[in-house]
Structures are given as C-alpha cells and as structure tokens.
N, C-alpha and C positions, 0 to 999 in steps of 0.2 A: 695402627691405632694412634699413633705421635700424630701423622698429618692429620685424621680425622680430627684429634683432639687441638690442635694448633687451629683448623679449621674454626672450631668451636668457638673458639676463644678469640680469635679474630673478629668473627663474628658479631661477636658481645660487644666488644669494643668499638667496631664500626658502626654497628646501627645503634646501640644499647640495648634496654629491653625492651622496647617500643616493636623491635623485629620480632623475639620469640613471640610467633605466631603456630600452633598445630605445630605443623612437621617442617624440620630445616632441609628438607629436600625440595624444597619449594625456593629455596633461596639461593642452590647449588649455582646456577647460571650465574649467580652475584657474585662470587667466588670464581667463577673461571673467566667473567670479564677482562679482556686485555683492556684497560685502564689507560689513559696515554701517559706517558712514563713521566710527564712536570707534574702531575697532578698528586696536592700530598693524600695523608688519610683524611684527612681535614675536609678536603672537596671530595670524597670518594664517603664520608662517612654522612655529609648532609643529601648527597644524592639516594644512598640509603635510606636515610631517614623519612626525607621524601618521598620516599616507594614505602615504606610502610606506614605512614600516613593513609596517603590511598587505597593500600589494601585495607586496612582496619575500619575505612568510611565503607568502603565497598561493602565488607560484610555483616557491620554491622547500622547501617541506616540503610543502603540499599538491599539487602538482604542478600546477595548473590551468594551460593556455595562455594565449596572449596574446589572442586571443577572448574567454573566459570574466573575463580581467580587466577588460578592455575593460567586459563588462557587469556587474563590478560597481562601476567609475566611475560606469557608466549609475547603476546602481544606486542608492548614495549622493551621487549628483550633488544630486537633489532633498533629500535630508536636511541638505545645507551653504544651508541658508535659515531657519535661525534666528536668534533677534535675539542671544541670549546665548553668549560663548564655551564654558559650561560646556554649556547645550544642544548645542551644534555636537558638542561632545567626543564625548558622551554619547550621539548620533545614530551618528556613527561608531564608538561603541565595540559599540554595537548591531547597527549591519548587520553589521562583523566576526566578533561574535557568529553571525550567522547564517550564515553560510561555513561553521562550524562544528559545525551544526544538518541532517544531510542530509534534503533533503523541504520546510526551509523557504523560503519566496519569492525571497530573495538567489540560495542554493543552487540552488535551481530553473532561476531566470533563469541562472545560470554554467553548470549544465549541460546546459542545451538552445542559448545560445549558443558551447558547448565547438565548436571543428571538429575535433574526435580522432574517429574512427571510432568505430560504436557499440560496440563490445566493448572499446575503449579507456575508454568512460567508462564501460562497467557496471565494469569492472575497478578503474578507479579509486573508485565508490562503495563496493566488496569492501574495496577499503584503505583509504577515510578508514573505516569501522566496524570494520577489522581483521577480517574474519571469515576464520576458519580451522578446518576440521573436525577433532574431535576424535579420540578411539581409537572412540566408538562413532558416528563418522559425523553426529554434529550440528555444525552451524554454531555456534559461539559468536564472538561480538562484543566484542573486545577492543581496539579502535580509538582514535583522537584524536580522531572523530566519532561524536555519539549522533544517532540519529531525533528528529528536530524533535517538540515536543510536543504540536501544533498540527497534526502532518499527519492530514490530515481524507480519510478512508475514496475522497471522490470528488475530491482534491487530483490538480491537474496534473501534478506530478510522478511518479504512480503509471503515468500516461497516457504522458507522456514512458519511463519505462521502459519499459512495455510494445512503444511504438513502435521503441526500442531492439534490444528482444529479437528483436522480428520482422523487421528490420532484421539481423542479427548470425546468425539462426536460421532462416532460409529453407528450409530442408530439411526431408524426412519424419522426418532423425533427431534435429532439432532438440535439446535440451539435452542428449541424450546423445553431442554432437558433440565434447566437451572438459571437461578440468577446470573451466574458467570457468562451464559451463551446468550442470555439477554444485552449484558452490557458490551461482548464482543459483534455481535448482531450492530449492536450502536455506533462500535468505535470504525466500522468501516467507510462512517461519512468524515469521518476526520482523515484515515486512510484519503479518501477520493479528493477532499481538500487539499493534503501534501499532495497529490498527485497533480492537480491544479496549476497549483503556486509551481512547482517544479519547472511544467511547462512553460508556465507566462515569464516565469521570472530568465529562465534560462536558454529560449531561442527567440530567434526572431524573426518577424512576418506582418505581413499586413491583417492576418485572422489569426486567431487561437486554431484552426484548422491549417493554418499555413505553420503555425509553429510546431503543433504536434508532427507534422509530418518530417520537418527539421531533426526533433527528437527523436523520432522511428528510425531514419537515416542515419543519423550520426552514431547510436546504441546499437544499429544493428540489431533492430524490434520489428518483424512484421506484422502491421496492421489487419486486423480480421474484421469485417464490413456485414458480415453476410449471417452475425444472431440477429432475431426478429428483434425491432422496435416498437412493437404497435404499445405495452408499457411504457415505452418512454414518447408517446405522441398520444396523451391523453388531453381530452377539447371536451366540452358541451354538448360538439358532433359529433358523432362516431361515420359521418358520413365525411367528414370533413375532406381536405385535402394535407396530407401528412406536413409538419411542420420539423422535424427531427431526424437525423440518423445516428445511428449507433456506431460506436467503437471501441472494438474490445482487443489489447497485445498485453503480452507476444498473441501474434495467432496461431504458434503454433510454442512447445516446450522449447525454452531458451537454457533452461536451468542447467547449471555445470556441477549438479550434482546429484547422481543416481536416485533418491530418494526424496528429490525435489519434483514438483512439476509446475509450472510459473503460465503453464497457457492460457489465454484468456482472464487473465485476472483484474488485470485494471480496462477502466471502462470509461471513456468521455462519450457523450452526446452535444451532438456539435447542429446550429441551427442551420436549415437547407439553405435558407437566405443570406443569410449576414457572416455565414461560417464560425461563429464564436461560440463558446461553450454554452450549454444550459444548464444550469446548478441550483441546487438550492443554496450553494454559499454565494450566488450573487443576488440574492434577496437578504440573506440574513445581516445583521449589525454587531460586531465583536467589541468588546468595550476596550479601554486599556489594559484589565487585568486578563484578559482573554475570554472574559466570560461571555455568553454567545446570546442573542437576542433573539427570541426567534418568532418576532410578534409580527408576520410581515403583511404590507398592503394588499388587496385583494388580486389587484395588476400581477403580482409575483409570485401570486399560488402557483401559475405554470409550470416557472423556476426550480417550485419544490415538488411538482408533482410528475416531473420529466424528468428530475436529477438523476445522475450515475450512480451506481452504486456496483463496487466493487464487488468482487466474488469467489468464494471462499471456493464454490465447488466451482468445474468445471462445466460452463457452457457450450451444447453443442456446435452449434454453426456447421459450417460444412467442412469442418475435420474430424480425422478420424484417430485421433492420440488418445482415448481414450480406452481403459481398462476396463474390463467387465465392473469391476468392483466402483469404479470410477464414474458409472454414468447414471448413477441417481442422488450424489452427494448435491447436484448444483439443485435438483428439487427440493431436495433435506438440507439442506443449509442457505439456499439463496432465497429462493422461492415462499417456501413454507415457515418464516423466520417469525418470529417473536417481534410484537407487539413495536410501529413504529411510534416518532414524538408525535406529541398530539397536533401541531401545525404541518407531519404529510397525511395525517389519517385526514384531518379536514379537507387540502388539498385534492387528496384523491375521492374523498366522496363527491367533493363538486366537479373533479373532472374528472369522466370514462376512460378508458382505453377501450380501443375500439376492438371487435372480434376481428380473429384473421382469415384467412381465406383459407388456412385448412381445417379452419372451425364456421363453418361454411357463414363466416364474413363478411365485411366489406374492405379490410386493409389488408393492404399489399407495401413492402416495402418499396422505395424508389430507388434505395441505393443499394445495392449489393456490391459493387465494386468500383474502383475510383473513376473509370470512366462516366458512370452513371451520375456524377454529383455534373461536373462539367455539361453532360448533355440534360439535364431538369434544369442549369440555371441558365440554358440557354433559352427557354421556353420564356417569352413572355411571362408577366405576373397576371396579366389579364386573361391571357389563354391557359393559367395553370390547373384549374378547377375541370373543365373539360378536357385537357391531355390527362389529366391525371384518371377521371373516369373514361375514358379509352382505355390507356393502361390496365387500369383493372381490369374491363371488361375481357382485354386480350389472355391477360392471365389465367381470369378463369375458365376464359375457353382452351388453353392449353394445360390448364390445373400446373402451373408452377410458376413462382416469383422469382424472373431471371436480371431485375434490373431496368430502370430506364432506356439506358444508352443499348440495351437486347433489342427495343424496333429497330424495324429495319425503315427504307424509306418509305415502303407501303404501309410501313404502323403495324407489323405483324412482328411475333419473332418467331 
C-alpha cells in the first residue's frame, strides 16, 4: 500500500492535476519509464504535462474514448525512449500530430482500438474532416482533420473502414440506409483523390501508369486488370472504340489482419492512349481553403463520368477470395449507392456506358492483362476502330473477353 500510495503522490507532483484523468492505470507505463538518469523532475514533470495536454484535447474536442486513448499511450509509449529532452519533445509532438492526420498509423491504431460501434466511428471520421454536402450534393471537407499524406492506396486503415462499413451496412439497402451511408457513399471520392496524389507525388515515370506500376512493385500490391470497364468508358457511342481501362489492388487480400480484407479496393482508370489517369479531380478547381469547385467545362464531363471510384464491397474479377457472405456487398454498397453530386449525375446522363457482351452488347474489354495494353498501343490510331471491331467480333464468336494481346497472328484466339 506505501509504494501504491508513494506512487500517488508522485504522480500529483509530476504532472499536477492536469493528469488526474478517469483511472491512474492509464498512467502506469509513466511510472515505470526508465527516465535517463540527468534528467531532473523538472524535465520529466513538463514531459508529463505535455502528455496530458494531448490526452485532454483528444477527448474532449476530438471526442476519442478511453480505448482509443489508451492506444495512443500504447502508442507514444515507445517514442519517450530518447536520450534528449528536446527529442522526447519533439517525439510527442509528432505522434500528436498524427491524431490529427486521418489514415495515419497513430490514427489508425486509435480507431480500430475505439470500442464505439461501427457507425459511431465512421461518424466520427465524417467530423474530424468535417465533411458536409453542399447545394449540389458534393461532399466538401472542411474539418480540424486532413488525410494523412502518407495514406498509401493498400494502407490498413482503408481495410479497417471497409470492415466498418460492412459491419454498420449488412443489408441489401446498405448505404442508402441513412444520412451517414449517404455522406460515406461521398467521402470515397476523397478516398480515390489521396489515392491519386499518393501515386503522382510518390513514384516516378513517364505516365501515371508507369508510376502506379512503380507503387505495386515497390508495396508489394498486385494489380488486377480483369473487372469489367465498360462504366468507366462511357461516350455519346456506345459503338465507339473503348478509351479506358480499369485498375483495381491489391488484386487479391493483402491485409495482415484476420478480420481485414483489402482486395480490390482502390481503383485507378488509366487512359489506353496517353497512359495517365482519368478523374474527376482533374477537371475540378480546389480553392485555398480546400473547398472544391465543381462547376466544370463540357470538355471534362468525361473526366467525371469515367472517374474511379473506390470500393467498399468487394469486386469480382477473376478471383476467387470471396466469402459467401461476401459476394453481394460490392452490389449493396458500390453499385446501388445513394444518390451522386449533381455534376456526375449530369455527366453521366450525357454520357452512356456501353452494354457488355454478356449483356448481349457491343463492349468488350481490351485489357485484361498487362500484355494487352502494350499490344492495342501498338495498333496504329488509324487502324484502331477496325482492330477493335475484329476484336469484338472474335469474341463474340468465342463468347469470352480474353484480351487484345489473346489474337494470335491469324486474328483468332
């Protein structure tokens, strides 16, 4: 009872009352810190004080529970092992920093150890970004919290939300359940922006397709070619000759945690020609404060009417990682989603996606795997229109979409 109580009273004196927070078993690890031995109370009692600062913002302006704080002691526990008190500082003003950061590791860790119900903490990520739908139904993000700069395309935390959703959205009417699955239905074009920016800012290449593929390599993310694009190669034509293919990793589960599944979920559409991304965030205008413009030229309806969009459930393609319970979530939450802004609803009334050819069609994808991109751009621009209806033709006579580079030299596959 003396050490307990010795403990106590040290306590008091080190941090003051700024520390008593709920329960002093949260503060234990403060106490068995091996401290470096120059350091008086003096440097060891501002370090505290500093750490309860941060907890006290944490819970009460960002709302986190006593769980998520918990793991972010966990957290910065390993960071109070420097020799210098300016390091120590400087540690802890870092991981702070990342509470702040949604998507980054700190972050991450707080909320997947949150114990709020799932639709509690997607709500809560809604409010540290601030997002709130505008007059023409876009999500704009005017929050205390920005996307971490660092959150990487096959990052944990995208897995965590995902599990979230499914979790919170168990039903056939999945996000059209409530205001909440509406504005998370929204926040996956922000999603596919960090996932963007990630790319461009962080490899390098002559295309956005030379750089993604830099990213897949270096993450150890396989690429999956082979879900249908004929949504994202919507024209005037439905006869046209395809301008898009798709891309969706990991393509198969990457996640290093039982209860994760990360397959398929981020998605670029990359142009057949020029290899560079097609987005709607390269038509849109961001101001200073980040507020997002989304009034764009008639030229860039394409942009917004071919754009990616990330995905909560799991699309098929030609793998098979999929759970029974698993394979109607990507119709219920991707497909069948709530109501978009009103510049893609325009977008896409003026431009069709074309029927596919097992909707007895006329599109056929041209890529299905990475050789196929290399043999279409080897085709003349002038011969593309006619290989291309060959192509199809062949396909339908075989009834399956196996790829460009699948002819052989007679044009057959």
């Amino acid at each position: 009872m003396k050490t307990k109580k010795f403990r106590w009273a040290k306590l008091l004196v080190l941090g003051g009352a700024g520390l008593i927070w709920q329960r002093t078993t949260e503060f234990r690890w403060l106490l068995k810190q091996e401290w470096p031995p120059t350091w008086s109370w003096g440097l060891k009692s501002s370090i505290l004080i500093i750490l309860a600062k941060h907890l006290r913002f944490l819970r009460q302006t960002d709302h986190w529970d006593q769980a998520a704080l918990q793991a972010y002691l966990t957290a910065v526990q390993v960071r109070v092992s420097s020799v210098t008190f300016a390091e120590v500082r400087e540690s802890l003003v870092d991981g702070f920093e990342q509470t702040q950061q949604v998507g980054s590791p700190i972050y991450t860790l707080m909320y997947e150890q949150s114990r709020r119900s799932a639709k509690q903490k997607l709500r809560l990520v809604l409010r540290h970004l601030g997002g709130q739908v505008d007059h023409a139904g876009f999500l704009q993000l005017q929050g205390t919290h920005d996307l971490a700069p660092d959150l990487a395309p096959h990052a944990e935390f995208y897995a965590a939300i995902r599990a979230n959703i499914w979790q919170a959205y168990p039903t056939k009417e999945g996000l059209n359940a409530d205001e909440l699955g509406a504005r998370l239905h929204l926040l996956r074009s922000w999603f596919d922006r960090q996932n963007l920016q990630y790319v461009r800012r962080n490899f390098t290449g002559l295309t956005d397709w030379e750089k993604l593929q830099a990213y897949a390599i270096q993450a150890h993310q396989p690429l999956d070619l082979t879900t249908n694009a004929a949504f994202h190669n919507r024209s005037e034509d439905p006869e046209s000759v395809p301008q898009n293919f798709k891309v969706q990793l990991p393509a198969h589960n990457t996640a290093n945690k039982k209860r994760y599944n990360n397959a398929r979920m981020a998605e670029f559409i990359v142009d057949l020609t020029s290899g560079q991304f097609v987005s709607e965030w390269n038509a849109y205008e961001v101001d200073e404060t980040g507020w997002v413009k989304t009034q764009v030229a008639p030229a860039d309806l394409a942009q917004v009417a071919n754009t990616e969009s990330l995905n909560y459930g799991i699309p098929h393609g030609a793998y098979a990682d999929l759970g029974k319970r698993d394979r109607s979530r990507h119709q219920n939450l991707d497909v069948e989603h709530p109501a978009d802004p009103a510049v893609r609803r325009q977008a896409t009334r003026l431009l069709r996606s074309p029927a596919t050819l097992a909707h007895a069609g006329p599109y056929v994808d041209l890529v299905k795997q990475l050789p196929d991109l290399a043999a279409w751009q080897a085709v003349p621009p002038a011969k593309r229109s006619a290989a291309y209806a060959h192509y199809r033709q062949v396909c339908q006579q075989v009834g399956a979409v196996r790829g460009y580079a699948s002819l052989d030299k007679t044009g057959r596959i």
